[in-house]
C-alpha positions in Angstrom: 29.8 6.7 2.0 27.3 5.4 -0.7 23.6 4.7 -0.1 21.2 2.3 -1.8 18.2 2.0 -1.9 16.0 -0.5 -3.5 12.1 -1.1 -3.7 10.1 -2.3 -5.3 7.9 0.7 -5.1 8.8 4.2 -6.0 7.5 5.9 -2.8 7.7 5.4 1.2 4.5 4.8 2.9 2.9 6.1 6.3 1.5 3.0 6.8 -0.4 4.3 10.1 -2.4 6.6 8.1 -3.9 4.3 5.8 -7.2 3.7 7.5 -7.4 7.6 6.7 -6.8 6.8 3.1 -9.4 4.0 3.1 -12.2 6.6 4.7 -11.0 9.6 2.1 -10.1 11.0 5.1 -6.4 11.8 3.1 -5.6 11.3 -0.7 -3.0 8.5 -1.1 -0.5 11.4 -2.2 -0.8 12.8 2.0 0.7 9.5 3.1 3.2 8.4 0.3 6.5 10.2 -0.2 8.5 9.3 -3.5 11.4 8.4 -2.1 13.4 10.0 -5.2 11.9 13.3 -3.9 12.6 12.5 -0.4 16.5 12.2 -1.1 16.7 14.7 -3.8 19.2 15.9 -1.9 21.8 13.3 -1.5 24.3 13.2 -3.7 25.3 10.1 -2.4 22.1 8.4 -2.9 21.1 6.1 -5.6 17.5 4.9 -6.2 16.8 1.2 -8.2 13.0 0.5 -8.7 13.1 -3.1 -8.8 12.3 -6.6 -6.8 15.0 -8.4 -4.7 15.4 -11.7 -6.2 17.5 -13.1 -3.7 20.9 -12.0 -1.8 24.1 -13.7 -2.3 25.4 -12.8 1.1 29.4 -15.0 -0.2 29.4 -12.6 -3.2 27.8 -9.6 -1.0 25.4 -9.0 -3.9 21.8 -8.6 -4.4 20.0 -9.8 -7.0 17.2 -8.0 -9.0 15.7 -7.5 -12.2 17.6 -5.6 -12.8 21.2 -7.2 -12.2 23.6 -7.7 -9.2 24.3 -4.7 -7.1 27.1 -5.2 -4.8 27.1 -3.5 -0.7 29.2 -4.1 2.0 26.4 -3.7 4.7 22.8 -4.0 4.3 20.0 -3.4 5.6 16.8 -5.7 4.9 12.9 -4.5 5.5 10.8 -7.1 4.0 7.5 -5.6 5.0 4.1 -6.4 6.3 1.6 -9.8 5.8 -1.6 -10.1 7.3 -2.5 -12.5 9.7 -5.7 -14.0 10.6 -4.3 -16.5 13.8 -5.0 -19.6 11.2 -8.8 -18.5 10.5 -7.5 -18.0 6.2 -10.8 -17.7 5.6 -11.3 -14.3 7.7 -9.6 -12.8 4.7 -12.5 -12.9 2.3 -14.6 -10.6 5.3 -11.9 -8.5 6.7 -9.4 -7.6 4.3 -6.3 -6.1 5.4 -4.9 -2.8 5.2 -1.0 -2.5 4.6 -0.3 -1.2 1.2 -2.1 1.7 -0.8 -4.3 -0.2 -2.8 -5.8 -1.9 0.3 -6.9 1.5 1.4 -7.9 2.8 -2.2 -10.5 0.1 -2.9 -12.8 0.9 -0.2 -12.6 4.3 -0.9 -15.3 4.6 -3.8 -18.5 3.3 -1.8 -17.5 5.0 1.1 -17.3 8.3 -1.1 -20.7 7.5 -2.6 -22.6 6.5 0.5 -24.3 9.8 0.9 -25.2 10.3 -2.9 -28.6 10.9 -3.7 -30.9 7.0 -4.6 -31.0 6.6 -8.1 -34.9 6.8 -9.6 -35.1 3.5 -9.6 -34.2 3.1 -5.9 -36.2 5.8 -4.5 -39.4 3.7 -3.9 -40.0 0.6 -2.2 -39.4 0.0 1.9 -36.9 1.1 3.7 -34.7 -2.1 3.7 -34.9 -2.6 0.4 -33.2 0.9 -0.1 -30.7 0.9 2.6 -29.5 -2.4 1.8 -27.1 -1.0 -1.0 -25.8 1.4 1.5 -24.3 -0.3 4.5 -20.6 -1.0 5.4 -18.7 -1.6 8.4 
């Protein structure tokens, strides 16, 4: 038996651990495999990084970037959207957290909350200085 695997990414995901990733609790590396590396090895294993066009289920072909590539069973995982139950405009306040770079961007002020004010910060009232500070 042959095994193929396509994505369009060249690693797995623990996608349960990504609020860790998002608090720098864990580096993204902690919670993504390459999947490569993961099947090392299986010699019966072939990788494609590429995106699934669409899949000719009369020819039994996928189609990608990067061609046709022909199986006779398949297995589909098409991933995760958000979902805001028809309030869209949640998505601009609460931004969702199913790929790495969800969890990466809030990383940096959530790193950086503790630094030391800068000179030009450390006078003035108190709201005017945490104000720069807060998330949720």
């Amino acid at each position: 038996m042959e095994v193929t695997v396509v994505d369009r990414h060249n690693y797995h995901l623990f996608q349960p651990l990504l609020y860790q990733v998002a608090t720098a609790g864990l580096s993204p590396g902690d919670i993504a495999s390459p999947i490569r590396w993961m099947l090392r090895k299986q010699e019966n294993a072939a990788v494609f990084l590429t995106n699934v066009e669409t899949i000719d289920v009369a020819t039994r072909e996928i189609v990608s970037d990067v061609g046709r590539i022909g199986y006779d069973y398949l297995i589909v995982a098409s991933g995760a959207a958000h979902s805001y139950f028809g309030h869209d405009e949640w998505a601009q306040d609460a931004p969702g957290l199913k790929t790495l770079d969800d969890a990466i961007l809030p990383r940096r002020p959530i790193r950086h909350a503790n630094d030391p004010l800068p000179p030009a910060m450390q006078h003035g009232s108190c709201q005017q200085r945490a104000r720069p500070l807060g998330y949720a």
